[in-house]
N, C-alpha and C positions, 0 to 999 in steps of 0.2 A: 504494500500500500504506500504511495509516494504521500507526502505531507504535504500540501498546498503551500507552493512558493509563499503566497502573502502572509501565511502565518508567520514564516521565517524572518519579513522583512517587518513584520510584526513587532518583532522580537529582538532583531537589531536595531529598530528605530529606540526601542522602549529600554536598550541597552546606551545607546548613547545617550541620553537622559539621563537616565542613573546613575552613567559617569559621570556627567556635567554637574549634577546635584552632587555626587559624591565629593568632587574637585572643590567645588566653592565649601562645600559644608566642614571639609578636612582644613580648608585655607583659614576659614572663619577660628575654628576650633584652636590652632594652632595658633595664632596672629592672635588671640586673644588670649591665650598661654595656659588654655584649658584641657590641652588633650596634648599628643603627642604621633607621630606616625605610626601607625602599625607594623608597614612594611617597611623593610629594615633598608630595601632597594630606593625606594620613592624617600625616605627617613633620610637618606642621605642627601638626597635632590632637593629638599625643600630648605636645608639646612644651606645651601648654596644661594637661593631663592625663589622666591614664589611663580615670577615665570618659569625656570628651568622645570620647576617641579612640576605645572602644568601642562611644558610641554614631554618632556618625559611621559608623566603618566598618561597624554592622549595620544602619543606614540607608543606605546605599550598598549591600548584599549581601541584602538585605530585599526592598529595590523590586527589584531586580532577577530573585529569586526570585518574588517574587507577581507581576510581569508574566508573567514565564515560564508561571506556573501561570494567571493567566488567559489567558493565550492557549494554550493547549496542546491545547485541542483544534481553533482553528481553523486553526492554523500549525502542526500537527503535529509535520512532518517537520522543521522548522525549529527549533521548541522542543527536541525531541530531540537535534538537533547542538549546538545552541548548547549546552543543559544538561552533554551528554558532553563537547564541547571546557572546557566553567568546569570541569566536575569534575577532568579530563586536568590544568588548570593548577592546581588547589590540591591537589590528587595531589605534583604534582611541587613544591610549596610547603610541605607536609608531609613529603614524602622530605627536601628540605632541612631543614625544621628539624630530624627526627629526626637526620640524618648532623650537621648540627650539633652535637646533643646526644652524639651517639658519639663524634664529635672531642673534645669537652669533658670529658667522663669516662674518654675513655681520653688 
């Protein structure tokens, strides 16, 4: 059963988002001396600064988007999972930063 392409681009559009959100909401977090990088890769990059670190991370969330989208229709099934498991994980990277942001205001 092939998965309909537009779910897939579905799923990349709603991944670049995520990053986008994820980028401003890690910059905020940081620049405001509330939180700290996770990843130990991007940890270094932002420690240099805020552009490097933003373009780093959407060169890292980029490639990995345009592979997805070019292979999506030969790897389908695959493209499909992989895309819903990245969105599952900046899903729950956004719930984080929002409950963050609740914690902090309230």
């Amino acid at each position: 059963m092939l998965i309909p392409l537009r779910a897939i681009k579905c799923l990349l559009s709603s991944l670049i988002l995520l990053t986008l959100f994820d980028l401003v909401a890690t910059i905020y977090w940081i620049s405001s001396g509330l939180a700290t990088e996770a990843n130990p890769i991007l940890a270094h990059t932002i420690e240099k600064s805020y552009i490097f670190f933003a373009i780093v991370k959407f060169t890292f969330a980029f490639t990995g988007i345009y592979l997805f989208d070019r292979f999506k229709a030969k790897k389908n099934k695959l493209i499909f999972y992989l895309s819903a498991a990245m969105v599952f994980v900046y899903s729950c990277v956004a719930v984080w930063h929002l409950f963050g942001l609740l914690t902090y205001l309230l």
